[in-house]
SEMARMI-127413 format. One record per residue (C-alpha): residue number from 0; residue in three letters; x, y, z. Coordinates in Angstrom, 3 decimals, decimal comma. Layout:
<rs>
NUM;ALA;X;Y;Z $
...
</rs>
This chain:
<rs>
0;UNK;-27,690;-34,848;7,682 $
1;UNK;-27,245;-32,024;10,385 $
2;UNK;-27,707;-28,675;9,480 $
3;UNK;-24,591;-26,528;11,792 $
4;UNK;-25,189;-23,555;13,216 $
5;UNK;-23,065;-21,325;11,211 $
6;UNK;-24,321;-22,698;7,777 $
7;UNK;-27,968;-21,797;9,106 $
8;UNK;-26,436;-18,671;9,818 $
9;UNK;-25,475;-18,138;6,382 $
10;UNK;-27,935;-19,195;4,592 $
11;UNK;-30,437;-16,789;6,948 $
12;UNK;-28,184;-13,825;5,502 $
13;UNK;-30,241;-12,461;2,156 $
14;UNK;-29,043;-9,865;-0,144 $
15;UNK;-31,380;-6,765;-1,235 $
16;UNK;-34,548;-8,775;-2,736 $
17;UNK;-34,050;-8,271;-6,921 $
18;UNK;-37,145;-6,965;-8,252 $
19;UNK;-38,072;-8,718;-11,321 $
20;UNK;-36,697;-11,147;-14,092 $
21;UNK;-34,521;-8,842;-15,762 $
22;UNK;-32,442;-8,010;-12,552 $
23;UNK;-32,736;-11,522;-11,921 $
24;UNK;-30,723;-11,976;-15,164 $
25;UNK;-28,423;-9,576;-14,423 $
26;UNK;-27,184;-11,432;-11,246 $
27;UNK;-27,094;-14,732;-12,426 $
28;UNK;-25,001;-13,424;-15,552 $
29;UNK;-22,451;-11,511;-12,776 $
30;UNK;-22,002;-14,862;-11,848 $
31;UNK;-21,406;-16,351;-15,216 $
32;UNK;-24,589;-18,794;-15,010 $
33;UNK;-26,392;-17,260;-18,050 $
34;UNK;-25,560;-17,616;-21,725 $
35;UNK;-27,455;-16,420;-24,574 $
36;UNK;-28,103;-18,335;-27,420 $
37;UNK;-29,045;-16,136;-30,942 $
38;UNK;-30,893;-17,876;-33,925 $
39;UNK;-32,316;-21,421;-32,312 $
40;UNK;-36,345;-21,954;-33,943 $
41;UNK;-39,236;-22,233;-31,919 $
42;UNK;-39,977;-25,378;-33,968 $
43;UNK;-37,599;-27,748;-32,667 $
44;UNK;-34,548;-26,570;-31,614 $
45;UNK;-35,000;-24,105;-28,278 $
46;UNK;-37,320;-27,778;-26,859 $
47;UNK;-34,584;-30,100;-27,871 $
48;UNK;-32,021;-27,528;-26,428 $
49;UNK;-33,622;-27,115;-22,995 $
50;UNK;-34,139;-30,820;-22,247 $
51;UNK;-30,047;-31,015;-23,012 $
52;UNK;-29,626;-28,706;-20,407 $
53;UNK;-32,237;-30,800;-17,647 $
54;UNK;-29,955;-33,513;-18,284 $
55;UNK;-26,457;-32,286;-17,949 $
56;UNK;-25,048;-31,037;-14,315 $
57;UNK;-24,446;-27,646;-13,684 $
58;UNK;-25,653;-26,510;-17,280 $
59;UNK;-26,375;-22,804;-17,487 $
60;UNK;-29,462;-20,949;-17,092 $
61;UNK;-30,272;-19,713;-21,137 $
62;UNK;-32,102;-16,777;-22,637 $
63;UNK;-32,985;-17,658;-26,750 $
64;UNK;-32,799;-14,728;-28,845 $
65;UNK;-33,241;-13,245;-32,681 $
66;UNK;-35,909;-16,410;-32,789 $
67;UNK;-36,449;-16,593;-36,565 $
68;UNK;-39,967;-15,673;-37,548 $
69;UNK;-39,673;-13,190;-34,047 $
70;UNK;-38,033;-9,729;-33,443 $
71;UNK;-35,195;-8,878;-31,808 $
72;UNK;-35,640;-9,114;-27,972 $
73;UNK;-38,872;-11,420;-28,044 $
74;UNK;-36,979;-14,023;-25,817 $
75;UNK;-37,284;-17,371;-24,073 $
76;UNK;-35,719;-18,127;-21,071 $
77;UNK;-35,204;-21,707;-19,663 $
78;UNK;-33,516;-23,040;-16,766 $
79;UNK;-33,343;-20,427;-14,163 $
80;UNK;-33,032;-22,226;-10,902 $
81;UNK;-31,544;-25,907;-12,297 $
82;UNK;-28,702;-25,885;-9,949 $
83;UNK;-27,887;-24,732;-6,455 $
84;UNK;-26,628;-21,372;-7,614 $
85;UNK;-29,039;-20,057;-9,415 $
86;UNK;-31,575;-21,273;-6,871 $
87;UNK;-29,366;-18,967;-4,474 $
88;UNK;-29,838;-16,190;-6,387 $
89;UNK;-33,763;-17,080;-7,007 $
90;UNK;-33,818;-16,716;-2,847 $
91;UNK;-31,673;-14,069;-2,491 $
92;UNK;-29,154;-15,825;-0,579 $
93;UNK;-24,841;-14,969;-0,423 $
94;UNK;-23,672;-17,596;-2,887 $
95;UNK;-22,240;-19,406;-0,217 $
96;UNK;-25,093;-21,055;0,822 $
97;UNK;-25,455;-22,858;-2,936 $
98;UNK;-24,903;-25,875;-1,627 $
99;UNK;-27,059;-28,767;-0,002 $
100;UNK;-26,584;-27,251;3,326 $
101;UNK;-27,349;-23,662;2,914 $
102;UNK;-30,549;-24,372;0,565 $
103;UNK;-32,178;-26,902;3,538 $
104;UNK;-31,029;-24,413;6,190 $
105;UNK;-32,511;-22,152;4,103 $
106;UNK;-36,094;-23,633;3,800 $
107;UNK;-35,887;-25,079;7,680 $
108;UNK;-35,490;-21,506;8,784 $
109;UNK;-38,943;-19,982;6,642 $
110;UNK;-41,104;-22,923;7,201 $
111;UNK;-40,049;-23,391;10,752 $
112;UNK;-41,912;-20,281;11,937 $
113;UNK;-44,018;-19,292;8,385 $
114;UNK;-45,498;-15,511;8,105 $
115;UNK;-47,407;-15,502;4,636 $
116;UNK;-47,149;-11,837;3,656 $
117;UNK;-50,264;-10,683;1,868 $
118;UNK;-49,423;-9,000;-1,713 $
119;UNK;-50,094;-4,975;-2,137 $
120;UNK;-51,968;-3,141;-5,135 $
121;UNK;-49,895;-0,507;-6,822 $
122;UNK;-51,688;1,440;-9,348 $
123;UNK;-49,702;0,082;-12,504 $
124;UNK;-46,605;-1,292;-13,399 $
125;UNK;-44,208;-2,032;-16,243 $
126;UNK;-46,747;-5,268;-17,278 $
127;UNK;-48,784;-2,329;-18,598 $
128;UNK;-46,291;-0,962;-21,075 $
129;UNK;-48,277;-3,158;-23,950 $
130;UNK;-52,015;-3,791;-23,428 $
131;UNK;-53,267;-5,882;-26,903 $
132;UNK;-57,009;-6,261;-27,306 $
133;UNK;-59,975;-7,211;-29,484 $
134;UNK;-58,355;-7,969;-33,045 $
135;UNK;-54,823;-7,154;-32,510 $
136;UNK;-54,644;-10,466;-29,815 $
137;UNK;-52,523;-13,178;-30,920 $
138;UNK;-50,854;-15,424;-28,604 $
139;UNK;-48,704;-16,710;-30,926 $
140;UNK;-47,121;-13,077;-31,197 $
141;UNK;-44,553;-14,890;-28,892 $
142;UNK;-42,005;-16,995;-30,174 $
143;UNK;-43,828;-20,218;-28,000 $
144;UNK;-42,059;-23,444;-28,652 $
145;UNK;-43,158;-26,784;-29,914 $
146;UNK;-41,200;-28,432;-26,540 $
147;UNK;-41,275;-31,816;-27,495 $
148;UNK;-41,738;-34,065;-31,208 $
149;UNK;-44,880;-35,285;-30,471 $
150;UNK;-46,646;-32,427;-28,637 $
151;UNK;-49,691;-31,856;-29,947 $
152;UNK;-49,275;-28,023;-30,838 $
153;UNK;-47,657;-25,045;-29,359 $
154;UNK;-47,275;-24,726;-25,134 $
155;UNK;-47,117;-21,170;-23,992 $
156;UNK;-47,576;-21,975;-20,596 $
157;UNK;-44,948;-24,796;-18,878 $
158;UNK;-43,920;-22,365;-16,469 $
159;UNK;-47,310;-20,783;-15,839 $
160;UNK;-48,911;-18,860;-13,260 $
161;UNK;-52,934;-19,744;-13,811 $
162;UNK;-54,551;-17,138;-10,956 $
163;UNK;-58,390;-18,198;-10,184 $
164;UNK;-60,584;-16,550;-7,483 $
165;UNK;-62,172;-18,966;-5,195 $
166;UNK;-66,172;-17,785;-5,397 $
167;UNK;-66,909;-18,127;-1,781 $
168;UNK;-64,265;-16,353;-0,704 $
169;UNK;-61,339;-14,027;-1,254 $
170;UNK;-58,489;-16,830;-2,237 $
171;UNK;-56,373;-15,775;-5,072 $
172;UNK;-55,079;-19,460;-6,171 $
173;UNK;-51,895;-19,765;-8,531 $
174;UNK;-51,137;-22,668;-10,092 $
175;UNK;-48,734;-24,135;-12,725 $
176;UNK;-50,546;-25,860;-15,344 $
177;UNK;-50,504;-26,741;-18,994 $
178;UNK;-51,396;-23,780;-21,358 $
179;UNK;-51,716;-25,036;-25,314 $
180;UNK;-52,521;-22,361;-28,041 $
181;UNK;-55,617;-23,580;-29,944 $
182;UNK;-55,948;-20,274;-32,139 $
183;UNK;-54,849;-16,723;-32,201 $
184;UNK;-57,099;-16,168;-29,227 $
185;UNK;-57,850;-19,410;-27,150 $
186;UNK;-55,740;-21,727;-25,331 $
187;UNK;-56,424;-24,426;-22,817 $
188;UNK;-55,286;-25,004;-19,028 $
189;UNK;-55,522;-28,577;-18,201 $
190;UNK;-55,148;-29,233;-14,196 $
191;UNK;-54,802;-32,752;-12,908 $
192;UNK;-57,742;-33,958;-10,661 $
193;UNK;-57,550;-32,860;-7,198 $
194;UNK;-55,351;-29,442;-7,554 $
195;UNK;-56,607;-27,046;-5,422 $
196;UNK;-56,761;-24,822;-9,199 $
197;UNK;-59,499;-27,825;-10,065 $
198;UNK;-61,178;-27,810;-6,835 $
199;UNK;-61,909;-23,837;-7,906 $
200;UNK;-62,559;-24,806;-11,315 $
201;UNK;-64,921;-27,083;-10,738 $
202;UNK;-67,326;-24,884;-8,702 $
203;UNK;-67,979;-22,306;-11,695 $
204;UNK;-68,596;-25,026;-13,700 $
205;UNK;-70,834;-26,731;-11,525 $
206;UNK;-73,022;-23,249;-10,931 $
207;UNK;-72,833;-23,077;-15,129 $
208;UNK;-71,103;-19,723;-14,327 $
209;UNK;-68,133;-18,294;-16,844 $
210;UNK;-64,448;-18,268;-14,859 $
211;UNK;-62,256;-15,643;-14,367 $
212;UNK;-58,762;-15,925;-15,302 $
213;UNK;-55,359;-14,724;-15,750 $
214;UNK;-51,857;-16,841;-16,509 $
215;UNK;-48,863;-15,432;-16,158 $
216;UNK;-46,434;-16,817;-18,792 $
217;UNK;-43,456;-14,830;-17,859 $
218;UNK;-42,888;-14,803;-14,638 $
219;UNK;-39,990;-14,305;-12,524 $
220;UNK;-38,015;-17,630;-10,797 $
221;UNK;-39,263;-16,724;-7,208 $
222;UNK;-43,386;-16,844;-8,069 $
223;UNK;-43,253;-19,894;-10,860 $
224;UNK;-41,476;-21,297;-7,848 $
225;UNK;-44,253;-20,859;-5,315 $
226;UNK;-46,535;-21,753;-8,345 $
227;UNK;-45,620;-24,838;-8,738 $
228;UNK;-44,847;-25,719;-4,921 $
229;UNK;-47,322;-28,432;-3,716 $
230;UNK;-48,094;-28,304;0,094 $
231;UNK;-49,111;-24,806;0,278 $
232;UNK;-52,448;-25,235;2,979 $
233;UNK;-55,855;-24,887;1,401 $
234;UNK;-57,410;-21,312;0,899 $
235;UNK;-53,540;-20,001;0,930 $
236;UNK;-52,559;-18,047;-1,525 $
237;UNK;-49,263;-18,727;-3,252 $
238;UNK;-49,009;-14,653;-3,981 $
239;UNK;-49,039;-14,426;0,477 $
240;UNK;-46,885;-17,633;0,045 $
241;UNK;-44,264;-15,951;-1,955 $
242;UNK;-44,650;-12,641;-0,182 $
243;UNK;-43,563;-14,578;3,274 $
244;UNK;-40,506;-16,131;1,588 $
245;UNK;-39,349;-13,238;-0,089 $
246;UNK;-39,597;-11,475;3,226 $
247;UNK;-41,509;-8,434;1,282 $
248;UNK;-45,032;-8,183;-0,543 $
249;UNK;-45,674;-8,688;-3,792 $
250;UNK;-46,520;-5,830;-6,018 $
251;UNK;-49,534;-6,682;-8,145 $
252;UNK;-51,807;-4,435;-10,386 $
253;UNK;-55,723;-5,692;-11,339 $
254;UNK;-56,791;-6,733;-14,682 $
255;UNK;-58,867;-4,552;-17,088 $
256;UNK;-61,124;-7,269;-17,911 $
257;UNK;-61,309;-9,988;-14,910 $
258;UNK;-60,109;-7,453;-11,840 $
259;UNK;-57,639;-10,638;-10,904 $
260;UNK;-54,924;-9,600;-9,549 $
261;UNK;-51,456;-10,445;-11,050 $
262;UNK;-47,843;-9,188;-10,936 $
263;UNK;-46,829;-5,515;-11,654 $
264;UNK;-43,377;-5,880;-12,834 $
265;UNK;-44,541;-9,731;-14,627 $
266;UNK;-42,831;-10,036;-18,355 $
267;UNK;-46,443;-11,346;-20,136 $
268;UNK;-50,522;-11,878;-18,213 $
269;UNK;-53,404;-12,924;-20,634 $
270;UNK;-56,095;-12,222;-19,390 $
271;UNK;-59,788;-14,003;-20,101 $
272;UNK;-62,754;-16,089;-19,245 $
273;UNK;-63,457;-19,891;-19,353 $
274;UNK;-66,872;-20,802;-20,782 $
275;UNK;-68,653;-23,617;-18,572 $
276;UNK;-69,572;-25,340;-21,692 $
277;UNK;-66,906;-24,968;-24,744 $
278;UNK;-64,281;-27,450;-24,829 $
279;UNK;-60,968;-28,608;-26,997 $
280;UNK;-58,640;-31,104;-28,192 $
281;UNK;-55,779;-30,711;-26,048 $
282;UNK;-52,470;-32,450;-26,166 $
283;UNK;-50,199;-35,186;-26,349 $
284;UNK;-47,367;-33,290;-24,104 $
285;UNK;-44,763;-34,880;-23,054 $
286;UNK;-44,918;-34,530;-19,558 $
287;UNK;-43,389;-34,896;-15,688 $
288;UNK;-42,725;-38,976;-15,772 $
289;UNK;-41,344;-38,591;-19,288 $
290;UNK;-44,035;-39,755;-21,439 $
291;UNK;-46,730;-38,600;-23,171 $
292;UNK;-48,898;-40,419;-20,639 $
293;UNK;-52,107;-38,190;-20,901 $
294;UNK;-52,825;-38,415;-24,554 $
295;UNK;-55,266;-36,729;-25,949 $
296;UNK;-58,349;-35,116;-24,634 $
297;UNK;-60,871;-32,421;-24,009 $
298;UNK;-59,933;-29,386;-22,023 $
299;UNK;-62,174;-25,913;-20,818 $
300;UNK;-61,177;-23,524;-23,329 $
301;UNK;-59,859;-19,775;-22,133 $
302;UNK;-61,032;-17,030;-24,800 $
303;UNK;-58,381;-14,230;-23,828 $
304;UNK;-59,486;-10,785;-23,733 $
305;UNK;-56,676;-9,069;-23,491 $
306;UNK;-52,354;-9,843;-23,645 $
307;UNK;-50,545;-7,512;-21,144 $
308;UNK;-46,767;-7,701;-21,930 $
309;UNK;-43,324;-5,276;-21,379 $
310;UNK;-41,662;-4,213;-24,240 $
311;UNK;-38,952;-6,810;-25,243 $
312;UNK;-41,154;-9,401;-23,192 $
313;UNK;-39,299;-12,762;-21,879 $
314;UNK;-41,099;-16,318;-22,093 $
315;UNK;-40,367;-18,311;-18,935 $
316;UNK;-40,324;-21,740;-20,099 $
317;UNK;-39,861;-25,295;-17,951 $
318;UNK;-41,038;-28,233;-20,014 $
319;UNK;-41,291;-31,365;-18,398 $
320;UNK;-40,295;-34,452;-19,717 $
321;UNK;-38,089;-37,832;-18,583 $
322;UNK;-36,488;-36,491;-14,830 $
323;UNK;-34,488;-34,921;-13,834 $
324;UNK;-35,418;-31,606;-15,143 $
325;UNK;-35,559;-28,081;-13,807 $
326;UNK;-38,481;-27,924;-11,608 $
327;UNK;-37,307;-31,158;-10,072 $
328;UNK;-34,105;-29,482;-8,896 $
329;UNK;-35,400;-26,773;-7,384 $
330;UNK;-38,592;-28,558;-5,717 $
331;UNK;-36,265;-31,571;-4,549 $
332;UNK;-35,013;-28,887;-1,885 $
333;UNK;-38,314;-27,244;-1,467 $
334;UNK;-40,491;-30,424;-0,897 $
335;UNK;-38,459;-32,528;1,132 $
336;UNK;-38,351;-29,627;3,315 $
337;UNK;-42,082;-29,153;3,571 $
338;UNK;-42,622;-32,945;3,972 $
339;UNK;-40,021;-32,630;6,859 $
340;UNK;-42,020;-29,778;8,231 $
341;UNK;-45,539;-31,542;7,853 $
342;UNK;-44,206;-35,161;9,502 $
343;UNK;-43,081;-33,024;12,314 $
344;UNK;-46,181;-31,168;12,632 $
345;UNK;-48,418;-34,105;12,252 $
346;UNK;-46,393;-35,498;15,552 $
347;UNK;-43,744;-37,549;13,888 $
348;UNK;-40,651;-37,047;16,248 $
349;UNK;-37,035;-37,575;15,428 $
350;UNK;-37,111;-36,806;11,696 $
351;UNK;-33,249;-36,499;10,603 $
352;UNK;-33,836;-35,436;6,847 $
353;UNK;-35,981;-36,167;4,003 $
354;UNK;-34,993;-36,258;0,177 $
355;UNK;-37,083;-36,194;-2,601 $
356;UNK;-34,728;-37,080;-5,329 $
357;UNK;-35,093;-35,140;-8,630 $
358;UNK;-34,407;-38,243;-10,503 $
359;UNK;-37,642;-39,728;-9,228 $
360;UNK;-39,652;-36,271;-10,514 $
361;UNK;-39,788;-35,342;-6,664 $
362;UNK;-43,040;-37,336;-6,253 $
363;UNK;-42,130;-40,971;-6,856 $
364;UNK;-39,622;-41,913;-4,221 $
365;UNK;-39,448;-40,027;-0,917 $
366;UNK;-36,969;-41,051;1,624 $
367;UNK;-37,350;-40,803;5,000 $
368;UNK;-34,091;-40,488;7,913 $
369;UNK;-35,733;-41,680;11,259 $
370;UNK;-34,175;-41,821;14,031 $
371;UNK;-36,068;-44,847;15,611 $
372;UNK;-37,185;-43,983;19,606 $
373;UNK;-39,923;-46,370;19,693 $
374;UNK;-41,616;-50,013;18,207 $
375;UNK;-43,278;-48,521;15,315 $
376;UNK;-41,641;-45,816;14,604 $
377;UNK;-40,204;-46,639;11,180 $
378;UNK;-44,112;-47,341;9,875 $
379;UNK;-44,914;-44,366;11,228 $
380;UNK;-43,064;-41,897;9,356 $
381;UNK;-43,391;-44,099;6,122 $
382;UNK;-47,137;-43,986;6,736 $
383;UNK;-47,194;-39,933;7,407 $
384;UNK;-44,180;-39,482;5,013 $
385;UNK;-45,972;-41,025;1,803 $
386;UNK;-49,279;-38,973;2,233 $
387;UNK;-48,647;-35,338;3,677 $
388;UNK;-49,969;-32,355;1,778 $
389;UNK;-46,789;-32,738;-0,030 $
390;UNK;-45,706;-36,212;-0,817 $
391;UNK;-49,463;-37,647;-1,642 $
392;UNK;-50,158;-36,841;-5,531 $
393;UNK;-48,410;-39,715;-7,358 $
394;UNK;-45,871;-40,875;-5,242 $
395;UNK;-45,030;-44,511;-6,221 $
396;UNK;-41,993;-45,231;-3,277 $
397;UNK;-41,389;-44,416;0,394 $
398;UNK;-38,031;-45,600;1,879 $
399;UNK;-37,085;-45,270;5,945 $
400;UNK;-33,580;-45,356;6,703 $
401;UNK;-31,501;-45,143;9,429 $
402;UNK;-29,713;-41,335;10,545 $
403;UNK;-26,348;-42,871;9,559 $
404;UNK;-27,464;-43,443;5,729 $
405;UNK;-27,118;-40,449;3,597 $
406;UNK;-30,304;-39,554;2,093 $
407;UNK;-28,656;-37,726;-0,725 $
408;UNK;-26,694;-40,597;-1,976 $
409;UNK;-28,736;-43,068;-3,886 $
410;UNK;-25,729;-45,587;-3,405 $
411;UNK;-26,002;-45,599;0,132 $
412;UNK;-30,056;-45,677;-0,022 $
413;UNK;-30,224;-48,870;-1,540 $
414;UNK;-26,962;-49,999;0,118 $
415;UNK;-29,498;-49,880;3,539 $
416;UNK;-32,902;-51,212;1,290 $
417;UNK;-30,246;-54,741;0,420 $
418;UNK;-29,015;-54,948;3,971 $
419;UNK;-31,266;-53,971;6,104 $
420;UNK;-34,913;-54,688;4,500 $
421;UNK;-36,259;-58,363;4,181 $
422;UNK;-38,759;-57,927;1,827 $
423;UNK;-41,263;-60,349;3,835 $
424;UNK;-40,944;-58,494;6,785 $
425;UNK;-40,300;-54,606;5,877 $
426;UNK;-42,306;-54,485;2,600 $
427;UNK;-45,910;-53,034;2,588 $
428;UNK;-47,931;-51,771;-0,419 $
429;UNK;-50,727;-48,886;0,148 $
430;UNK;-53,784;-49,488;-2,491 $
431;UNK;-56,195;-47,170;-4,069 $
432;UNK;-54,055;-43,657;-3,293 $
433;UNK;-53,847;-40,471;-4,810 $
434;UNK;-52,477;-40,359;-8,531 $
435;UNK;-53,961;-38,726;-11,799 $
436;UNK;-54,415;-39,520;-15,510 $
437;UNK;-50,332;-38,533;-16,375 $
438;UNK;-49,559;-42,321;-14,563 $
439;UNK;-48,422;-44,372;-17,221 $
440;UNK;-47,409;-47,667;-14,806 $
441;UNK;-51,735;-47,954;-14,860 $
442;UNK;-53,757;-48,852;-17,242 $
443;UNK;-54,913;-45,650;-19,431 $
444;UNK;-59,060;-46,748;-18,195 $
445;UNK;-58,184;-46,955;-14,545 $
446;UNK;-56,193;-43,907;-13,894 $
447;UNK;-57,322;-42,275;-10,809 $
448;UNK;-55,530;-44,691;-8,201 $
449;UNK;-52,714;-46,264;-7,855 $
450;UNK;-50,976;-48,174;-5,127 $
451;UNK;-47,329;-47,198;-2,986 $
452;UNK;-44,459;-49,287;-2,252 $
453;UNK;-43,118;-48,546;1,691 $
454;UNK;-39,861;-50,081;2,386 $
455;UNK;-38,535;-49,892;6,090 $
456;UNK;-34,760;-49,883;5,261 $
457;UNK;-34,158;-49,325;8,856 $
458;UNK;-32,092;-51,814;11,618 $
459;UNK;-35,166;-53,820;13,409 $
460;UNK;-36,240;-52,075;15,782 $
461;UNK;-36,451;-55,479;18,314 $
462;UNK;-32,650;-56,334;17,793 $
463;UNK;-31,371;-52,907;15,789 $
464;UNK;-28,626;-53,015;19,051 $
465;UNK;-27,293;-56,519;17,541 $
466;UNK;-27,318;-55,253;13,724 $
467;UNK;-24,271;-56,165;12,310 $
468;UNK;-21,487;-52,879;12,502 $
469;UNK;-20,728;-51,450;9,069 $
470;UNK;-17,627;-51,682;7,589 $
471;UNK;-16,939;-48,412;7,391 $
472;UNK;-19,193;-45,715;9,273 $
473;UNK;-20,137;-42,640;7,702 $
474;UNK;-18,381;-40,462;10,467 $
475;UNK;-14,997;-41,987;9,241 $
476;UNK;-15,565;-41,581;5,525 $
477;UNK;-16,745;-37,923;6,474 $
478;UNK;-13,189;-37,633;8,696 $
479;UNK;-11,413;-39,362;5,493 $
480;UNK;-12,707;-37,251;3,199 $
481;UNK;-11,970;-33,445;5,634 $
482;UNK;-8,307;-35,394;5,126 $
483;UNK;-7,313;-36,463;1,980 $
484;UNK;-10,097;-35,396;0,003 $
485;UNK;-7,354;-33,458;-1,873 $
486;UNK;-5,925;-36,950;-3,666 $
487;UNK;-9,040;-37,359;-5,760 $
488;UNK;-8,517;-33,831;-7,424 $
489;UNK;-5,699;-34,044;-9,742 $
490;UNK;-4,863;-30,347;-9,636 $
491;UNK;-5,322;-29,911;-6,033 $
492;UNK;-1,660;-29,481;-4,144 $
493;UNK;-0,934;-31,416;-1,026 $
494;UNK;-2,080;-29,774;2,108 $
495;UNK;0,759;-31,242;4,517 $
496;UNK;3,495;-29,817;1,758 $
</rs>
């Protein structure tokens, strides 16, 4: 799909950068996307609540309030950036660039020429207004929700920042992982093999040395975003990340206990240190494929030292669960863009679009517009496409169309996979790639690997200039629609009257 020149425009125009969650709030309510919701329980009803939102279109962003067993103002907040709006106002961008255009114009534009922007200290911040040590910590002083039936306790962190400091060097990593409460004062942080969080990880361990830590459990829409982004290059920080797409540093203030650095104006930070030797049951959790696929298991176990939180602190919650859900809607723009980004860089020319659709959790299916210059080429960018910094971890589908198929459309998609692929010719399965033990399609022993399906949906490349034509072309439904789009809105008034 082309990107104009006066969309690109718009979506390049950025309002004054809002500062923190609460003014973040106060945007998305002055255009009506937030609701508050008084008296739901932690128990059961704010996780069966938030997964009704994931599933229905253009449902609002929600703040949960008065939380029985909680005080006034201990809040939860779900669903920031679940549609195109609130993404808009997540980026700092004029609503009129909600819309598929403006957010991939928007993401072209800063990954096109990227300038990470390294965070700055600032002697404190309003993260300091509460500091809770020794026998005053409890972490379930929050009103933390049981997301899901069958979780196995309490998740405080689902929309977690977990900061660890490479040894060898001076990389700040952030992460979004799991965070389960185990007691008052302990909690786990279970990373899937291969995160660059794990990589870190698993080189205190190895040295039998204690591990720094600090997870963010209430941060603001813009930093769980560049949390949970996967692509960002090895020994990157996601605090320079987010400081390069926010156009402006980071402020960030240094623990008492760890000296990690986290967010001055974050809603809650606990602070603490992973023994190399104590472990934990951890889970079930219901997680990203919509199953609890992991089970249970052992997990390192962080012993908190100290709780920094505001006054009237906010929870930022994003369970996972069966797709589509939050994260998926704002990653689907995010990561097709960076897989666009990384085929082109990795010397795969002609690359028309790429769509990571949030009904395949943004990792299983990744579709590919090619616009084919050479024998090859097709293979090519399924090849690349499947297994960029981006697309790798537990992908399960790559699909290469042609530029006339839109990518969005799932009707059209597989419209060009039963016309234009012959399974015996344009199928191809990749063995032994990257997955993790949240698979459920393998076998719970064997997780680890697991194989991709490529499907060249593309016109052969030997006779593509003798395909049959189409029917209808999408430049003519495009023109129909510009025309009489109005008959399919019953309110809408006739132009030509």
């Amino acid at each position: 799909m082309a990107i104009t020149r006066d969309v690109a425009q718009k979506a390049a125009e950025r309002l004054s950068p809002w500062r923190d969650t609460r003014e973040w709030m106060a945007r998305a309510e002055t255009l009506g996307e937030l609701r508050v919701v008084h008296g739901a329980n932690w128990e059961s009803e704010i996780g069966a609540i938030t997964e009704m939102l994931d599933h229905a279109e253009e449902s609002p962003c929600v703040v949960f309030d008065d939380i029985p067993g909680y005080p006034s103002g201990h809040r939860v907040i779900v669903n920031c950036s679940g549609n195109p709006a609130r993404q808009a106002v997540t980026l700092g961008l004029p609503p009129e660039s909600a819309t598929h255009d403006g957010l991939f114009s928007f993401w072209r534009g800063v990954l096109e020429d990227f300038s990470p922007i390294p965070p700055v200290e600032v002697a404190t911040g309003p993260i300091f207004e509460n500091i809770v040590e020794g026998d005053a910590i409890d972490l379930e002083a929050f009103p933390v929700p049981v997301w899901h039936p069958l979780d196995g306790g309490r998740y405080i962190g689902t929309a977690s920042m977990n900061i660890l400091k490479d040894p060898d060097s001076d990389w700040v990593n952030v992460g979004t992982y799991r965070n389960q409460i185990f007691s008052r004062d302990t909690m786990g942080m279970y990373i899937s093999p291969g995160k660059h969080g794990r990589l870190i990880r698993d080189k205190y361990l190895a040295r039998g040395e204690r591990i720094p830590v600090a997870v963010v459990v209430g941060a603001d829409p813009l930093l769980f975003m560049a949390s949970c982004a996967e692509g960002i290059p090895y020994g990157q920080s996601e605090l320079d990340w987010a400081g390069g797409v926010r156009g402006e540093a980071v402020e960030v203030v240094r623990g008492k206990h760890t000296g990690l650095p986290f967010p001055a104006n974050a809603e809650i930070v606990i602070e603490g240190w992973i023994d190399p030797e104590e472990r934990h049951d951890e889970g079930p959790y219901g997680e990203w494929m919509g199953y609890y696929a992991s089970g249970e298991g052992q997990t390192p176990v962080i012993r908190v030292a100290a709780i920094y939180h505001r006054t009237n602190p906010i929870l930022l919650g994003c369970p996972q669960g069966k797709p589509p859900h939050e994260d998926n809607r704002f990653l689907a723009y995010l990561k097709s863009a960076l897989i666009e980004n990384q085929l082109k860089r990795a010397g795969v020319p002609k690359i028309t679009g790429v769509w990571c659709p949030p009904v395949s959790g943004n990792r299983m299916m990744t579709i590919v517009a090619v616009d084919q210059s050479y024998p090859g080429h097709a293979t090519q960018a399924l090849l690349v496409g499947g297994q960029t910094g981006t697309s790798a971890y537990a992908g399960r589908i790559v699909v290469a169309v042609d530029p006339d198929i839109d990518i969005f459309d799932m009707d059209d998609v597989l419209w060009a996979i039963m016309t234009r692929c012959d399974p015996d010719r344009d199928i191809t399965i990749i063995k032994r790639a990257w997955s993790g033990p949240l698979d459920p399609a393998i076998h719970p022993d064997e997780r680890g690997f697991n194989s991709r399906l490529l499907i060249d949906a593309t016109k052969p490349w030997e006779w593509k200039d003798r395909f049959a034509e189409p029917v209808v072309t999408a430049e003519v439904s495009r023109e129909t629609r510009r025309q009489w789009g109005w008959i399919l809105d019953p309110q809408a008034p006739d132009p030509r009257m």
